[in-house]
C-alpha positions in Angstrom: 94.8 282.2 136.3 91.4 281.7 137.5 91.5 279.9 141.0 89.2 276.4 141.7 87.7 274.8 144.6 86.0 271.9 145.5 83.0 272.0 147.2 80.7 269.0 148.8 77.4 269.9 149.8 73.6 269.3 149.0 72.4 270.2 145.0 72.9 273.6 144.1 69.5 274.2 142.7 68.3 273.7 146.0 67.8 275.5 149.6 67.0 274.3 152.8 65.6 275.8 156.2 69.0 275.9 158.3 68.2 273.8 161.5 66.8 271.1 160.5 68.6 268.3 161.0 70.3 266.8 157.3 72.0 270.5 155.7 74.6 271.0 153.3 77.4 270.9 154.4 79.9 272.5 151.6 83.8 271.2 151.5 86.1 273.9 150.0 89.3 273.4 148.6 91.0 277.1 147.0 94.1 277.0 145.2 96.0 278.2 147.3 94.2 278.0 150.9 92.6 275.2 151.6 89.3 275.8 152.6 87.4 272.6 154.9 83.7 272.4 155.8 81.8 270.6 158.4 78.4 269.8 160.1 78.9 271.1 163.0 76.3 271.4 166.4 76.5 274.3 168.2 74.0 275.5 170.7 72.0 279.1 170.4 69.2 280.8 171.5 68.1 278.0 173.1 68.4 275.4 170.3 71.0 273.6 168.4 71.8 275.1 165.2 73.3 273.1 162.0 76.1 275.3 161.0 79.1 274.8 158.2 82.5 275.8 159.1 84.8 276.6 156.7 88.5 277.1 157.6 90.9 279.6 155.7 88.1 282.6 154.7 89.1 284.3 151.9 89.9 283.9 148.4 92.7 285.7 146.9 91.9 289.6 147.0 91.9 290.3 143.7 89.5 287.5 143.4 86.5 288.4 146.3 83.9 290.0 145.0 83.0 293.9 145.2 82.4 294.8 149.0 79.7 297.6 150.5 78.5 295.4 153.1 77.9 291.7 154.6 76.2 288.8 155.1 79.4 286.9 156.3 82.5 287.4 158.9 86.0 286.3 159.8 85.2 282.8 162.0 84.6 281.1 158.8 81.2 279.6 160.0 78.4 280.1 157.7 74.7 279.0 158.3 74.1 278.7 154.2 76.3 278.0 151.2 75.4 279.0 147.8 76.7 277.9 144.9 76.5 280.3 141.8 76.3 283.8 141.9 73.8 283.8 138.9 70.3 285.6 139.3 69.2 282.1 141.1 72.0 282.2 143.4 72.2 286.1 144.4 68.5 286.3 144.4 68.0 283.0 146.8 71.1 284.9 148.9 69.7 288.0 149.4 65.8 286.4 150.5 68.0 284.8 153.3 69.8 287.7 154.4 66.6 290.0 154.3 63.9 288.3 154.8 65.0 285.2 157.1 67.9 286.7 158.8 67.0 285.0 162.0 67.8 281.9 160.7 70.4 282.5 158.2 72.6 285.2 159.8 75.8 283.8 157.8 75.1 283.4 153.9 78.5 282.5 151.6 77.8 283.0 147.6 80.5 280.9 145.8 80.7 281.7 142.1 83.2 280.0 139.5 83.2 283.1 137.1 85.0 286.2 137.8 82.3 288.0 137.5 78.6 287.4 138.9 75.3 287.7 137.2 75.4 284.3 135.4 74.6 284.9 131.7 73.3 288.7 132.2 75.7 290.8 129.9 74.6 294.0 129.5 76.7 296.4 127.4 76.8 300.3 126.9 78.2 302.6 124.2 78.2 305.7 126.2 79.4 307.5 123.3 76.9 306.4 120.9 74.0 306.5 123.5 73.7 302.9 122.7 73.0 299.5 125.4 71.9 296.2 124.7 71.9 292.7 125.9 74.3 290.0 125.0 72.4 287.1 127.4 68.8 287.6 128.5 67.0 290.9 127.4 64.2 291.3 129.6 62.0 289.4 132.3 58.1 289.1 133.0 58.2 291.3 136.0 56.0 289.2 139.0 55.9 290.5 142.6 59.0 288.3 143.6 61.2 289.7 141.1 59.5 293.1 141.7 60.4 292.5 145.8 64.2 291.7 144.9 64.9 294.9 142.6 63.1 297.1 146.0 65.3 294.9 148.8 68.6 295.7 146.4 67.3 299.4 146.4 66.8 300.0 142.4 63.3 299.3 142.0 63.7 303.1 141.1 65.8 302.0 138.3 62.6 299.3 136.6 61.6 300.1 133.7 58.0 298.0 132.2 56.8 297.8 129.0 53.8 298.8 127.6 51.4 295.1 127.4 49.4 296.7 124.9 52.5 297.8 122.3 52.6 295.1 118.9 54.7 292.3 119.5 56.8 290.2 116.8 58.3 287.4 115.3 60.8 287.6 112.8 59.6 283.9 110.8 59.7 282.6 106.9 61.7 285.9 106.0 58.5 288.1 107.9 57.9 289.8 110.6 54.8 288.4 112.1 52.2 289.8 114.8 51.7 287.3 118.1 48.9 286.5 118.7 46.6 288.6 121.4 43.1 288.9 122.0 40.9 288.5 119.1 42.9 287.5 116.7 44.5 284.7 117.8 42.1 282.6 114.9 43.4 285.1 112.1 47.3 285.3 112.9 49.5 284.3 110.5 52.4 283.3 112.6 51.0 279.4 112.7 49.4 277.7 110.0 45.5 276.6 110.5 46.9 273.0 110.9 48.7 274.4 113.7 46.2 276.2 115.4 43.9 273.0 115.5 47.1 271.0 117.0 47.8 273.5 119.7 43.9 274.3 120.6 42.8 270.3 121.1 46.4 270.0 122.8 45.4 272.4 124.9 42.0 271.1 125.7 43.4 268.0 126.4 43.7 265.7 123.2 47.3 264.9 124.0 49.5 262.7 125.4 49.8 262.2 128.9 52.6 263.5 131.2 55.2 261.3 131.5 57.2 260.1 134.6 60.3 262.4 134.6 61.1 265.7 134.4 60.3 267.6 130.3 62.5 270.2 129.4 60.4 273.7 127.9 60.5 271.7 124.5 59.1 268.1 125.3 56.3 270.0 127.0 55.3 272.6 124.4 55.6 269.9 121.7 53.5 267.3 123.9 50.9 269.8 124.8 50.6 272.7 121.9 52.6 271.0 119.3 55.9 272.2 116.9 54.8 274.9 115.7 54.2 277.1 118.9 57.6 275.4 120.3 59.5 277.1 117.4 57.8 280.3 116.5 56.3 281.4 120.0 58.1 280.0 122.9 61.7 279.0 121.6 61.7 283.1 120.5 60.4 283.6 123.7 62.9 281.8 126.1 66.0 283.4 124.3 65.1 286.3 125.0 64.0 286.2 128.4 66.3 282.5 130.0 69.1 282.8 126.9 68.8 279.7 127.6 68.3 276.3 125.5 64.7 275.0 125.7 65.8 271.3 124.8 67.9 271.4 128.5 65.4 274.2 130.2 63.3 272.7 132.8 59.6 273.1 132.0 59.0 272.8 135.5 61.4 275.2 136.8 61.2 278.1 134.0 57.6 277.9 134.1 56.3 276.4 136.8 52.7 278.3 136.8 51.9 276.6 133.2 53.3 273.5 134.3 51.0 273.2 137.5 48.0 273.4 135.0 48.2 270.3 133.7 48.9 268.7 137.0 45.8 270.7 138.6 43.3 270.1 135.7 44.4 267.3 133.1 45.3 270.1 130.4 46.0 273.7 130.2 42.2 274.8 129.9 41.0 272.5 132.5 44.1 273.3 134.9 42.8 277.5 134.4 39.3 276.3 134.9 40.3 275.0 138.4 42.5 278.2 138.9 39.5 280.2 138.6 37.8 278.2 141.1 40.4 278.2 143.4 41.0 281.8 142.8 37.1 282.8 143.7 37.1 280.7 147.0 40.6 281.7 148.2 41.1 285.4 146.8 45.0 286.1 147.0 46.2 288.6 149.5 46.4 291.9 148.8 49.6 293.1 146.7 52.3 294.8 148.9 51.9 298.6 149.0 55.6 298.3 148.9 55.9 297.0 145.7 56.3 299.3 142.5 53.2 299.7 140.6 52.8 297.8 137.3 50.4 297.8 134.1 47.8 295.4 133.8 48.5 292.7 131.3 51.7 290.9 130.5 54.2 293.0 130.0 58.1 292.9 130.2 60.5 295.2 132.2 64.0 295.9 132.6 66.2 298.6 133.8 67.5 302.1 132.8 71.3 300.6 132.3 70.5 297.0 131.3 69.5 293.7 133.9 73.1 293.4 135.0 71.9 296.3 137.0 70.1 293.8 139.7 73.0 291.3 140.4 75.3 293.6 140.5 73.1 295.4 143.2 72.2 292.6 144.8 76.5 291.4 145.1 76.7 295.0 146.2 74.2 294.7 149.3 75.8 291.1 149.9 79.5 292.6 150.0 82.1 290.2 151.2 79.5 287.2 151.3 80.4 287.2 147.6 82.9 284.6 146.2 84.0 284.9 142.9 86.7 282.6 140.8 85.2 279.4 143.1 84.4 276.4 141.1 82.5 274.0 142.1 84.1 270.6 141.3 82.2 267.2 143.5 79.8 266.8 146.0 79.6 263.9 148.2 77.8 262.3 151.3 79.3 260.7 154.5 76.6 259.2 156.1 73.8 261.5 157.0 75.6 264.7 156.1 76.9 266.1 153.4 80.9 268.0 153.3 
């Protein structure tokens, strides 16, 4: 039987910079230990340090998760809690450990699964020569993403595709060509009425943004209209979030096309002003660390599926990795949370 806890600390979806002064400050309960954290000052290096201590360390044994090193130890005081051991969680875990270890020296990944990854299933027929994906199937591989496979060691393992290959839709019994390039006016995937909707949408003949947060379908449908929610982007987010569109955050799975119409007004004027921005402030110069990539937009994976990077990244993490920990209430007591 899968063990709970009860933890009390600041939104999951969420990290802060450990010292400031308001942290989360997670309160575990295991079946089974009881597992108590607080907000507690401690002095180092010259400055006082917010730190959560959590009493009674480990889950069950047969419930930690796979060990070949760690961000944690035995005293049971951790600078950071995560919560979820999904690609979010192990991904924001791992940027702490490797790239801010000064300030996050003690990272704890709690997951409610028995397994981490989130909704990454990859599965193999070694038999039949045969692997596929049962959640996500690929991801659009930008430099972050690209960092995390190198700082969990299998960027050797990426695999891209090739941005000029054909892509389709399978729509009205057909498969159908996306659009790309010059024949985004000929396509047959949208209907001309469709086309008009989603080019004036885009220029700006829409409605304006409202005053809480879309989800990926109120925004297509506001900005490009129906048809490219359902034959272009809802395709497009199950294969790369496996996720709903109706409850995906607009803001949080694509946060570069949502900045557009913040920026400029609409799409096109926010990628006018991106130009702009672009020529007076080039971007640094891409890491020589980084593995190279095709120009374009493309989509990678890896040789044996995406459950390849979490379970890397849970690998590199060892013992800081908590699996069979639910997360059940959070709560505030005055200025902290526990």
């Amino acid at each position: 039987m899968a063990s709970t806890a009860t933890l009390h600390g600041a939104p999951c979806c969420s990290a802060r910079p450990v010292g400031r002064r308001h942290i989360a400050a997670p309160s575990i309960q295991h079946n089974g230990p009881r597992l108590a954290a607080r907000v507690q000052q401690r002095k180092g290096a010259g400055e006082r340090r917010s730190a959560l201590r959590v009493q009674a360390v480990q889950a069950p044994p047969e419930k930690a998760g796979a060990s070949t090193g760690s961000a944690a130890d035995d005293s049971g005081v951790y600078d950071v809690v995560v919560v979820g051991a999904g690609i979010s969680g192990l991904t924001t875990a791992q940027a702490l450990t490797t790239q801010h270890s000064g300030v996050a020296r003690r990272v704890l990944v709690t997951e409610g699964r028995d397994r981490v990854g989130g909704n990454i299933t990859s599965v193999s027929n070694k038999e039949e020569g045969l692997l596929w994906e049962e959640g996500p199937n690929s991801f659009q591989p930008n430099d972050s993403i690209l960092q995390a496979a190198v700082d969990a060691g299998v960027a050797d393992q990426l695999v891209l595709g090739d941005p000029t290959a054909p892509r389709f839709v399978y729509w009205d019994k057909k498969l159908r060509p996306t659009p790309s390039g010059p024949d985004a006016l000929t396509f047959d995937l949208m209907s001309i009425v469709g086309k008009i909707r989603a080019g004036l949408g885009a220029l700006g003949f829409k409605a304006p943004m409202p005053d809480y947060e879309e989800s990926v379908e109120q925004y297509v449908r506001r900005n490009l209209g129906a048809e490219v929610f359902e034959r272009l982007i809802e395709p497009f987010c199950s294969g790369v979030y496996a996720g709903d569109p109706k409850k995906l955050s607009m803001k949080a799975a694509f946060g570069k096309v949502y900045d557009l119409e913040k920026k400029g007004g609409s799409i096109v004027g926010g990628v006018i002003k991106l130009i702009q921005e672009r020529r007076a402030n080039p971007p640094p110069p891409r890491s020589p660390a980084l593995p190279p990539k095709p120009a374009g937009q493309t989509v990678g994976s890896f040789r044996s599926g995406l459950r390849t990077l979490p379970d890397a990244m849970a690998a590199r993490l060892g013992d800081a990795v908590r699996t069979s920990w639910q997360l059940k209430e959070l709560s505030k007591e005055g200025e902290a949370y526990k």
